[in-house]
C-alpha positions in Angstrom: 260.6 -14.9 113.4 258.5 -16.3 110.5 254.6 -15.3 110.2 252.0 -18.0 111.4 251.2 -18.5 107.9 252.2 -21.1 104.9 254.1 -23.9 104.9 256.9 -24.8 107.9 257.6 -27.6 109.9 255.5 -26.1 112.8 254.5 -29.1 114.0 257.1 -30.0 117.5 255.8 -33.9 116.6 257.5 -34.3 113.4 260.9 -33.6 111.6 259.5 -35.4 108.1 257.0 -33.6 106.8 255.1 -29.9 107.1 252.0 -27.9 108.4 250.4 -24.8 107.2 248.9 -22.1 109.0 246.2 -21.2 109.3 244.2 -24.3 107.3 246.1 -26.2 109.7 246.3 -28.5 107.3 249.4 -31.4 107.5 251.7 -33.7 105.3 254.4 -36.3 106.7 256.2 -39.1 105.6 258.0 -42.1 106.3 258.9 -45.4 106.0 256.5 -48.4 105.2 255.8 -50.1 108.6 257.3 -47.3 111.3 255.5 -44.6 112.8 255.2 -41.1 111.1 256.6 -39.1 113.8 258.7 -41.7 115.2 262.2 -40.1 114.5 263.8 -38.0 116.4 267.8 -37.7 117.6 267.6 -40.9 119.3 265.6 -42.8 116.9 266.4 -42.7 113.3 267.8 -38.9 112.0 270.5 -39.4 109.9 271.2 -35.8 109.1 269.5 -32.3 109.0 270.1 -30.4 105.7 269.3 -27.0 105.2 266.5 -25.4 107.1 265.6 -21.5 105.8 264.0 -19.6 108.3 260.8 -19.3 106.4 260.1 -23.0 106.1 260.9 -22.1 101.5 263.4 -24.7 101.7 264.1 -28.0 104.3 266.0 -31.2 103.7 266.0 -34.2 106.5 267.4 -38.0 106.2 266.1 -40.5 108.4 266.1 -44.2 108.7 263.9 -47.0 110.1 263.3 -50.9 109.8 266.6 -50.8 107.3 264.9 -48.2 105.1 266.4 -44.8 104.8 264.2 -41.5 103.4 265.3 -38.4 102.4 263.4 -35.6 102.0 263.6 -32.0 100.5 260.8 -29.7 100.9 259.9 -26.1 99.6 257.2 -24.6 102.0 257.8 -20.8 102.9 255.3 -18.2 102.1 251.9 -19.0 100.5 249.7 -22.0 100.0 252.1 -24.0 97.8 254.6 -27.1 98.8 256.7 -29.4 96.7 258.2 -32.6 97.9 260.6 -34.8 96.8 260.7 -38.4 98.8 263.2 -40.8 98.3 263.0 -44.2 100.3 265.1 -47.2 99.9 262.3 -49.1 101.6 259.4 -47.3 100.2 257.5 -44.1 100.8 254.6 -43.3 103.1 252.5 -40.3 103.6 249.5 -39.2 105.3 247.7 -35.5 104.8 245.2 -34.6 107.7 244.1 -31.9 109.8 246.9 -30.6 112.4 245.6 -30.0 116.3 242.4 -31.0 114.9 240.0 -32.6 112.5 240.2 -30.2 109.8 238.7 -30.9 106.7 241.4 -31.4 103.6 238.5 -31.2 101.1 239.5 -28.2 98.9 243.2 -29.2 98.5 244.7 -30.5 95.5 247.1 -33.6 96.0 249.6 -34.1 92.5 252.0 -36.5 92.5 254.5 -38.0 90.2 253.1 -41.5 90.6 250.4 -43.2 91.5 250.0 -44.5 94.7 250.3 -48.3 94.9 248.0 -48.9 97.7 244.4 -47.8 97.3 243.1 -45.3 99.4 246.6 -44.9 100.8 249.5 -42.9 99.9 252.7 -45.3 99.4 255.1 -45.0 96.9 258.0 -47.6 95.5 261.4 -45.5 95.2 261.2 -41.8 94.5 257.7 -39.4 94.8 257.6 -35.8 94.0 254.3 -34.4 95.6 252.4 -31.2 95.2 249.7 -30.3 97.5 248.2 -26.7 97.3 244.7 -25.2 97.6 242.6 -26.5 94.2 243.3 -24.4 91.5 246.6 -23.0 92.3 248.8 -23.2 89.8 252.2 -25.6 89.6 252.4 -29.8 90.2 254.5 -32.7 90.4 256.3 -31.9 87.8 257.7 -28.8 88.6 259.4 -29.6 91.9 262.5 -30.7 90.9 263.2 -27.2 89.0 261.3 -25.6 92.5 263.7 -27.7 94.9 266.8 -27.2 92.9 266.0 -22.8 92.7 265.2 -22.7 96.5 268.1 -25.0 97.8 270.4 -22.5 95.6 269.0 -19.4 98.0 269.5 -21.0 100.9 273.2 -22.0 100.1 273.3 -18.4 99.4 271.7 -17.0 101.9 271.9 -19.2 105.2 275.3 -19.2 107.3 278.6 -20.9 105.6 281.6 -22.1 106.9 284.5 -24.5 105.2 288.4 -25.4 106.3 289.2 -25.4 109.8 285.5 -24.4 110.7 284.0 -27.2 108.6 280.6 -26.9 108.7 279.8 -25.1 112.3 277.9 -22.1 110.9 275.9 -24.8 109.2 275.0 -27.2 112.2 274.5 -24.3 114.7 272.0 -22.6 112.2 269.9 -26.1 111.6 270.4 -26.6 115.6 268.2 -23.3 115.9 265.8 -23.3 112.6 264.7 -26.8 113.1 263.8 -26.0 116.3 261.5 -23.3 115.4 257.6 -24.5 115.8 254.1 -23.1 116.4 252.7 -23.0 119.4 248.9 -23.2 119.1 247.5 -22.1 122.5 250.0 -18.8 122.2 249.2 -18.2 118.5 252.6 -17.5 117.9 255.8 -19.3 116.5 258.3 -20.1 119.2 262.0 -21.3 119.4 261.9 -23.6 122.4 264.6 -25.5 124.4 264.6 -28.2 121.8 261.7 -29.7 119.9 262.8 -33.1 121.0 263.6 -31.7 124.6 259.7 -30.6 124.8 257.3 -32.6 122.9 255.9 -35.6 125.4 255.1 -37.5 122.5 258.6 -37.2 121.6 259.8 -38.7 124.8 260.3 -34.8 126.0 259.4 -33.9 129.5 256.6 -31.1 128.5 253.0 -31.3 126.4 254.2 -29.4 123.0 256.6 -25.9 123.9 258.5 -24.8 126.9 261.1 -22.1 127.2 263.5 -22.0 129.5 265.6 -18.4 130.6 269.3 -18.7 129.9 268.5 -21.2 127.0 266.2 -19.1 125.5 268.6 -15.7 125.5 271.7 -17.7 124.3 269.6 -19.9 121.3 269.3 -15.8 120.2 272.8 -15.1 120.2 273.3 -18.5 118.3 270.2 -17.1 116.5 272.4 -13.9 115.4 274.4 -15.2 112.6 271.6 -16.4 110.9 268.9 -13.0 110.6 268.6 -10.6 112.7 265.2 -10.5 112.9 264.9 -14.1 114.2 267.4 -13.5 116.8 265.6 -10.4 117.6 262.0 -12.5 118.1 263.8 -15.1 119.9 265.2 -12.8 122.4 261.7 -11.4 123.5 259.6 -14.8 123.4 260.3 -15.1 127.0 260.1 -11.6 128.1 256.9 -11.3 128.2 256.3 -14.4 131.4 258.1 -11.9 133.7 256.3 -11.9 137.0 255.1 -8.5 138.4 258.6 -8.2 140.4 260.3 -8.4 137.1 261.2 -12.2 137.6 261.9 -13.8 134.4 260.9 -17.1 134.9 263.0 -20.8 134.7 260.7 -22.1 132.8 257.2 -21.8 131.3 255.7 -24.5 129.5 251.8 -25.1 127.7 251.2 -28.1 130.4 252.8 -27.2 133.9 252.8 -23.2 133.9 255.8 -20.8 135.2 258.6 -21.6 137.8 256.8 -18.4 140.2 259.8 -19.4 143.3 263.1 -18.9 140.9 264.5 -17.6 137.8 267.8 -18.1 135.7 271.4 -17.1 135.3 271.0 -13.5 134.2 272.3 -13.3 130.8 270.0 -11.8 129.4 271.8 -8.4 128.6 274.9 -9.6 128.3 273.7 -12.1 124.9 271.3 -9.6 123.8 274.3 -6.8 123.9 276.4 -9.3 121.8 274.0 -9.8 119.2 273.4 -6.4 119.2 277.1 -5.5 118.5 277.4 -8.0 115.5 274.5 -7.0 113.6 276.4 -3.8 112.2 279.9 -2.5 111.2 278.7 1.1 113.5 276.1 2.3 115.6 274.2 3.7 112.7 273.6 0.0 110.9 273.2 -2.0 114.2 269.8 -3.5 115.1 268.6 -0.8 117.9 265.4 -2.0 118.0 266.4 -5.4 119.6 267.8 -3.2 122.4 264.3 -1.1 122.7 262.3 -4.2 122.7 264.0 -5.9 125.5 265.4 -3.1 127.5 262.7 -2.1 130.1 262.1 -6.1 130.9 265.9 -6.4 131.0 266.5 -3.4 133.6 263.7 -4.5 135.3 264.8 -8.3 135.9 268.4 -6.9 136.8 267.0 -5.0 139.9 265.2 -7.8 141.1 268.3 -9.9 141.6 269.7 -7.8 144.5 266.0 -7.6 145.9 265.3 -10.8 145.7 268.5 -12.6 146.2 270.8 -10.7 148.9 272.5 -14.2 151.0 275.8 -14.2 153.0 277.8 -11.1 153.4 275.6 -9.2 151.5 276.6 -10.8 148.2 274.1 -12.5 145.5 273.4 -16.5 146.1 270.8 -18.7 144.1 267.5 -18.9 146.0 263.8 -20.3 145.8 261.3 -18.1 147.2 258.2 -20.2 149.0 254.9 -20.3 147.0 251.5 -21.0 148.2 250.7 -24.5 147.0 253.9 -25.5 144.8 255.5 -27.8 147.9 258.6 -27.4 146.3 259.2 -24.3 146.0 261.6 -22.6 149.4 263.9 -25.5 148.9 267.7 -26.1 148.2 266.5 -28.3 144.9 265.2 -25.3 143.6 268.0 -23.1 144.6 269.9 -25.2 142.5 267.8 -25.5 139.4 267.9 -21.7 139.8 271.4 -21.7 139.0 270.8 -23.8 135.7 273.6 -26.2 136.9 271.0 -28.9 138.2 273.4 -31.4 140.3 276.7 -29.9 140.4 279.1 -30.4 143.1 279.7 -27.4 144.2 276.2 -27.2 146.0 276.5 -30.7 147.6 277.0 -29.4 151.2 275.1 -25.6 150.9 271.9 -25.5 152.9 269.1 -23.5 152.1 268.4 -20.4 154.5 264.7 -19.8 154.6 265.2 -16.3 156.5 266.9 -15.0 153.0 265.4 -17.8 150.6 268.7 -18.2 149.2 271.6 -20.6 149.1 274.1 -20.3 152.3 276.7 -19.8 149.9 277.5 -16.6 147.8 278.3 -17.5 144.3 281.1 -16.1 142.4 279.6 -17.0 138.6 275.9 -15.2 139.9 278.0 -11.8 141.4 279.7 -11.7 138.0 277.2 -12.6 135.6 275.1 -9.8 137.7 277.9 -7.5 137.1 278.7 -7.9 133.4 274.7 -7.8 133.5 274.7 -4.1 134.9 277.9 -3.4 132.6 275.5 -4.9 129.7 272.5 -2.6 130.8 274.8 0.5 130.6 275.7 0.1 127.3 272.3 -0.5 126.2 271.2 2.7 128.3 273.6 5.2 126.5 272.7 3.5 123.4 268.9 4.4 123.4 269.5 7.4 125.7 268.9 6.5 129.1 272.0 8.8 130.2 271.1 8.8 133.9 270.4 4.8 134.3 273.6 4.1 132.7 275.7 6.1 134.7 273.4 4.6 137.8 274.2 0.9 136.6 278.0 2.1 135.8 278.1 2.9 139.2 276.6 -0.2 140.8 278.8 -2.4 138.3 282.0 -0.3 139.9 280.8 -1.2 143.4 280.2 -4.7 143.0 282.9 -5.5 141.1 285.2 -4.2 144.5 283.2 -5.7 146.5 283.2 -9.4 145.0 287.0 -9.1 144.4 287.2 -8.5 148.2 285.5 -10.7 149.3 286.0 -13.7 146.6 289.1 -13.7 146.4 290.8 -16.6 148.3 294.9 -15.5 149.3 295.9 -18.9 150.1 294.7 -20.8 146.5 295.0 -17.6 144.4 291.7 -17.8 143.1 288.0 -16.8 143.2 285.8 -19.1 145.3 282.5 -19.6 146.5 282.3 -17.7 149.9 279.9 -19.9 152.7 277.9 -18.0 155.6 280.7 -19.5 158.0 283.1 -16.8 156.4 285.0 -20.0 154.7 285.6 -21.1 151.0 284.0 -23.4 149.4 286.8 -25.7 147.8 284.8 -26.7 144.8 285.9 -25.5 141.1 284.3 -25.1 138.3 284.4 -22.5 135.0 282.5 -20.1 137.1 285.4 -19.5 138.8 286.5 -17.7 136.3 283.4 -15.7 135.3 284.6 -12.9 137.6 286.8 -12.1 134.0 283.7 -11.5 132.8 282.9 -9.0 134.7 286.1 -7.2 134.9 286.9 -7.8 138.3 290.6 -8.7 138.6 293.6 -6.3 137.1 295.5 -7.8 134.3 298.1 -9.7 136.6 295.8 -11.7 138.3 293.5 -12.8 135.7 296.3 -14.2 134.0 297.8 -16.0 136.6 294.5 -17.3 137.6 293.6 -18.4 134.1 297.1 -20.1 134.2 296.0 -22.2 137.7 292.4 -23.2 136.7 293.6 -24.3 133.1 296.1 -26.8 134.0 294.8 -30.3 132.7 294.3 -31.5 135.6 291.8 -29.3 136.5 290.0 -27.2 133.6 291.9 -27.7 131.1 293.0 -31.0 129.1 291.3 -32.3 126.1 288.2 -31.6 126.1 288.9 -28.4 128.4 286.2 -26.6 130.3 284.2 -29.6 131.9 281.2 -28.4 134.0 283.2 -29.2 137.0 287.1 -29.9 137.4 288.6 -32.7 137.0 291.1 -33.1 140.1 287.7 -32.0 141.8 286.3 -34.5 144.0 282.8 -34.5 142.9 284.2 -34.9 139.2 281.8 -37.7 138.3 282.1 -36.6 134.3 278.2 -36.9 133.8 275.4 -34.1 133.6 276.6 -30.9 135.1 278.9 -32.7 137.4 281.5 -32.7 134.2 280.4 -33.1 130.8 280.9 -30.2 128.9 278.6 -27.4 127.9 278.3 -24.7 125.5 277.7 -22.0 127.8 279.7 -22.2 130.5 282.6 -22.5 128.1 281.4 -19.5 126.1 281.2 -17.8 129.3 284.3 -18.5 130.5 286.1 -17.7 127.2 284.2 -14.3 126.7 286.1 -13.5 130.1 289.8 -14.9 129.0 289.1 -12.4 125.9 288.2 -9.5 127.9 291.5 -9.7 129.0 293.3 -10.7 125.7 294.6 -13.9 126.7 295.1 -15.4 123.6 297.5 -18.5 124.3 295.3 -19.4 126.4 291.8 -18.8 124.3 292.8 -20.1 121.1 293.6 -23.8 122.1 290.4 -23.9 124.3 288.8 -22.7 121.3 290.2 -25.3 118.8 289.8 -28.1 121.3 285.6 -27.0 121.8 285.1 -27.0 118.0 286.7 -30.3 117.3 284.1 -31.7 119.9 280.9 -30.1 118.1 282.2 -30.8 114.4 282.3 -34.6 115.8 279.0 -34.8 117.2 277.9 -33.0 114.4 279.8 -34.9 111.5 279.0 -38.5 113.4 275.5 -37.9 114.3 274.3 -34.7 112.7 274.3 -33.6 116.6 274.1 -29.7 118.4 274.8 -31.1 121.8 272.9 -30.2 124.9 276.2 -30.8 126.6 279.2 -32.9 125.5 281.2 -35.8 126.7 284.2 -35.1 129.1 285.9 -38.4 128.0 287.3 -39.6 125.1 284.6 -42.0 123.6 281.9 -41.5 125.8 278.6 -42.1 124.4 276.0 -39.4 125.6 273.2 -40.2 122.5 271.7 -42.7 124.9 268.1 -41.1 127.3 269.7 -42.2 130.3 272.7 -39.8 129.6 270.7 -37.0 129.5 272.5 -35.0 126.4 269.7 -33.9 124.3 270.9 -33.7 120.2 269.1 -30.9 119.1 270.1 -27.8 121.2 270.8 -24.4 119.8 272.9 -23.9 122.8 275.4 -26.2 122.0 276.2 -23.6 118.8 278.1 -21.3 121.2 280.7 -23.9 120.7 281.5 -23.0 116.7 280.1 -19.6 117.7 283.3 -18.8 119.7 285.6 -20.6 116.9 283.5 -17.8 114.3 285.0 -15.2 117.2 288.2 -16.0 116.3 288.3 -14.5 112.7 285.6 -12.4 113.3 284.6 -10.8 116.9 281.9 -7.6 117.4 283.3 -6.3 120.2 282.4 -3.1 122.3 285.2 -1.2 120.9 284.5 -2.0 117.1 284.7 -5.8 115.2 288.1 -7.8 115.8 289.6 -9.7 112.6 292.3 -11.9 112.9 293.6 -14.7 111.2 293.5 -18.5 113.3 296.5 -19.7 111.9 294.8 -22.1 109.3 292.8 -21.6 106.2 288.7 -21.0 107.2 285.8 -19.2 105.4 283.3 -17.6 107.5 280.4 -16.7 104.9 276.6 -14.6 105.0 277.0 -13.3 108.5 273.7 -10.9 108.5 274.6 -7.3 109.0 272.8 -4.0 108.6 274.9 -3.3 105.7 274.6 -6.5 104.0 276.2 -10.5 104.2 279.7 -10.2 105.7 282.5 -12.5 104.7 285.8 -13.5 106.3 288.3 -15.5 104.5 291.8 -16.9 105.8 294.1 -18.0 103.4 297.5 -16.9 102.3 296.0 -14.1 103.6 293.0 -12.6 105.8 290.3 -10.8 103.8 287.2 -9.3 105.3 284.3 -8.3 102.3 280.9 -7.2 102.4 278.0 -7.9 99.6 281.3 -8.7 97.4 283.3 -5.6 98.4 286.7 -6.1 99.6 287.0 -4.4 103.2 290.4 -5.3 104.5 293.2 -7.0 103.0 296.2 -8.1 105.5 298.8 -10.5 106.4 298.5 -13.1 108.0 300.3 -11.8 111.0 298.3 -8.7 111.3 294.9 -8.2 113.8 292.6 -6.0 113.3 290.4 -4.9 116.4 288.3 -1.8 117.1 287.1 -1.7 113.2 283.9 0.4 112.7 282.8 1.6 109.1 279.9 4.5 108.4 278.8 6.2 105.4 281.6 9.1 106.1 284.4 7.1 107.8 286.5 3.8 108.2 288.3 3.4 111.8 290.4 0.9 113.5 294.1 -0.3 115.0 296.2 -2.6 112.9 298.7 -4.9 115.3 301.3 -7.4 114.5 303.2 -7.5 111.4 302.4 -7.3 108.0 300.7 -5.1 105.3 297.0 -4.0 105.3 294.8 -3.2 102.7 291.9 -1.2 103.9 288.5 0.3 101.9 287.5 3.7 102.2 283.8 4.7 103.2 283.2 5.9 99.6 284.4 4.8 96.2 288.4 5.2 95.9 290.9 2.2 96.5 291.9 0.6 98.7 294.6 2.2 101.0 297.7 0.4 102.2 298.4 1.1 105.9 301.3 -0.7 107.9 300.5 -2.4 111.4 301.0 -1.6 114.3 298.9 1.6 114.5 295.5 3.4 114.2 294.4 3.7 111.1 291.7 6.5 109.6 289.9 7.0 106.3 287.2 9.4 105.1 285.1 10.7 102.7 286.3 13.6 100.8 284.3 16.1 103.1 285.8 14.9 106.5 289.5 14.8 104.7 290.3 18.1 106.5 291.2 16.2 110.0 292.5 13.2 108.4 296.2 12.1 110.0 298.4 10.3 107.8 298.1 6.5 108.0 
């Protein structure tokens, strides 16, 4: 996460222009006539450009009153920002003290031409604006060489993605660094919900910030394949809001406080384990301190779940607990926002049980989510040490997952269902029916067929597939959680159908979700809170309740990235999707990591040429250190793989394990 200091668009109010910290002095701009922080994803942006991390480069078009502006800006670091403003209706702009009435004597304003109103700053055309502390160095006239040198590092530095990914890694990185504010009763930079989402004066539903649990642990993992350090930030910002009991809260926000009666989905482990396993070709590059930073609260919220939230049969359910003077609270609208699926249909006849303060109804999706959770936890435990907790959460995971199956499992519709305090299932479906992949919990033979009943197009699947809720379902209603589409449920659901190496079924599920994000995104420069159901639908209205600017809605091309390149526990996956795609500057320990899929696949890092295979060979369980090069080649085809050292390139031929090592380990080396 980027210092409280120089130039960024920190302020939540405003997409066109920047702040710096900590003169908290401010620039924005517009359009002659319209309000300076009038646009936002329903009201005038055209398109988000690039967006660095570090606020050194940003580029936003918007429009208003038939006037469009587009602005670059070079903030970053230090006291110094360049501007370049081009209006078709004019240019406005306006410097004053952010949060407060700071005084902007002591600044030095250069632009490239005057202004043509007096004592205002409005420009015909084109404007290039300096605005430093007086006496610093630079001026008007040097931003178009500044713009041009820092949009060149960001296009060689920030995320990139062509052919069949178009530009995903681009539109899931701006979904998450335009986001990124300053928060200033914290004193810290934050990634919330959605800038839009939670700025009041935005038409959001907070005062300036709010986080919220599950969104704030998958906008990390989105947050992953842009720095690692970002992701790493993001990941703890809400850590810290735990209760005593080791409750991570639903929300927190600067104006209404913490949700004290309920948390979230617990994901946490699960998304920071993922991140954790791409930021490194081997244990010895990957980021362990994201895992020591978050591990304790991590642990802690995952016992609290079975504390807190034992309902029917001894399995989890969502719950509220009562709280002294929140009226709301110990109630079945709680219980529900607990699940983060608001209104769905599948809690339209559960009661609340105030004996347990949980739902009547034992939820599959929570028992697996808790289980891949523990299984999560585990890994993190051997990781950093913590032999004797990971063999204790090994064994809980092992338990619950026969337990669930057990119980869950429904004979006569050959599926897992939500099991009511009656001893009967719930007949609603939804993609947490098939979270219990997730987890592990079926053998091979079932998953499949169960993935082959809940994906018919009737019910999950179709095009779009995955919606929130199925569609033969009889409270399908195709709006808000009760069938629109969201990123991740279906990156839940799909991490499971992995687990289990169903790939016919993955990789059209896959292709179908990206085609929905690069339209929202190509159309309307959108990251989609959630996405329409139905063929033309329309969600960019308020009423439709589909916020524009969500990181979340990344896990979408994040799962498409998955399919040429996947971290998973056993070592990376590479495979070729069956169409030509570039997946470029994916932040490792060792360095920017590339994957391109043409004629054939070819995996490089900082330039150097890793693998080298047909297009009909998969590569999974790849891991690379300083004295060896591991993995299993399947399929058919030729590889080319890189040794550890210096030394070509050796050619091995799938299927089979593969091996190479540095001179010094060459003693134990099998023949490939």
């Amino acid at each position: 996460m980027p210092v409280p200091a120089g130039w960024n668009t920190w302020d939540v109010d405003t997409h066109t222009g920047m702040a710096h910290l900590p003169s908290g002095i401010r620039i924005r701009f517009g359009v002659p006539g319209f309000p300076l922080d009038g646009f936002t994803w329903r009201d005038g942006l055209v398109r988000l450009g690039h967006h660095t991390v570090d606020g050194s480069y940003a580029e936003v078009t918007v429009e208003a009153g038939g006037g469009r502006l587009r602005l670059e800006m070079a903030g970053g670091p230090g006291d110094v920002l360049y501007v370049r403003a081009e209006g078709t209706a004019g240019v406005v702009a306006e410097i004053d003290g952010w949060q407060s009435d700071r005084d902007t004597t002591g600044w030095r304003l250069d632009t490239s031409v005057p202004s043509r109103v007096p004592d205002r700053l409005e420009f015909d055309g084109e404007v290039d604006v300096f605005l430093a502390p007086a006496g610093a160095p630079g001026g008007a006239g040097d931003a178009g060489r500044v713009l041009a040198e820092r949009r060149a590092a960001a296009e060689c530095t920030l995320p990139r993605s062509s052919g069949w990914l178009g530009d995903a890694a681009a539109a899931a990185t701006r979904a998450v660094t335009w986001n990124t504010i300053y928060a200033p009763d914290l004193g810290r930079v934050l990634t919330p919900t959605s800038r839009d989402f939670v700025s009041a004066r935005r038409k959001g539903f907070y005062g300036s910030w709010a986080l919220h649990a599950w969104d704030t642990f998958f906008t990390g993992l989105v947050a992953s394949t842009v720095d690692r350090e970002y992701a790493r930030e993001i990941f703890g910002q809400i850590l810290p809001f735990a209760d005593p009991s080791g409750m991570v809260p639903n929300r927190v926000s600067d104006d209404r406080g913490a949700t004290l009666d309920r948390s979230q989905p617990p994901v946490g482990a699960l998304t920071v384990h993922r991140a954790y396993l791409a930021s490194g070709l081997s244990a010895q590059t990957r980021d362990r301190e994201l895992l020591s930073g978050t591990f304790p609260a991590l642990l802690t919220w995952h016992d609290w779940w079975p504390r807190a939230r034992r309902g029917p049969h001894g399995l989890l359910a969502w719950g509220s607990d009562p709280v002294e003077g929140d009226a709301g609270s110990g109630t079945l609208d709680r219980a529900k926002r607990e699940s983060g699926l608001d209104d769905s249909p599948m809690y339209d006849e559960v009661t609340y049980d105030p004996a347990t303060h949980t739902m009547d109804l034992a939820d599959a999706g929570l028992a697996a989510l808790h289980i891949a959770d523990a299984e999560a936890l585990a890994d993190i435990a051997t990781v950093l040490g913590e032999t004797a907790v990971a063999q204790r959460l090994r064994a809980e995971a092992s338990a619950a997952r026969a337990h669930a199956d057990e119980l869950l499992w429904d004979t006569e519709t050959g599926g897992y269902r939500n099991l009511r305090a009656d001893g009967k299932y719930d007949p609603h479906v939804s993609p947490t029916l098939l979270y219990p992949l997730l987890a592990g919990i079926p053998d091979a033979a079932r998953a499949a067929a169960l993935a082959d009943r809940l994906l018919r197009p009737g019910t999950l699947g179709g095009d779009p597939p995955l919606p929130s809720v199925a569609r033969d379902d009889p409270g399908y209603a195709a709006t808000y959680w009760r069938g629109r589409i969201w990123g991740p449920m279906a990156f839940l659901a799909i991490e499971g159908l992995r687990r289990y190496d169903l790939t016919a079924h993955v990789r059209p599920l896959v292709r179908a979700l990206l085609r929905l994000f690069q339209t929202e995104w190509d159309t309307h420069s959108h990251v989609r809170e959630n996405y329409p159901a139905t063929t033309g639908e329309d969600v960019r209205t308020f009423e439709a309740r589909s916020d524009g600017l969500m990181a979340w809605g990344g896990l979408l091309a994040r799962l498409a990235f998955a399919e040429l390149a996947d971290a998973r526990p056993d070592g990376w996956r590479f495979a070729h999707p069956g169409e030509p795609a570039e997946l470029a500057n994916l932040p490792l320990g060792e360095g920017r990591l590339a994957v391109v899929a043409g004629d054939r696949l070819t995996v490089s890092l900082e330039g150097r040429m890793l693998l080298d295979a047909a297009p009909g060979v998969v590569v999974s369980g790849y891991r690379r250190t300083a004295t060896e090069v591991t993995g299993f080649a399947h399929g058919e085809g030729d590889l080319l793989v890189s040794p550890p050292g210096p030394g070509d390139p050796v050619r091995v031929c799938a299927p089979g394990p593969f091996r190479l090592a540095t001179p010094q380990q060459m003693g134990d080396l099998p023949s490939a």
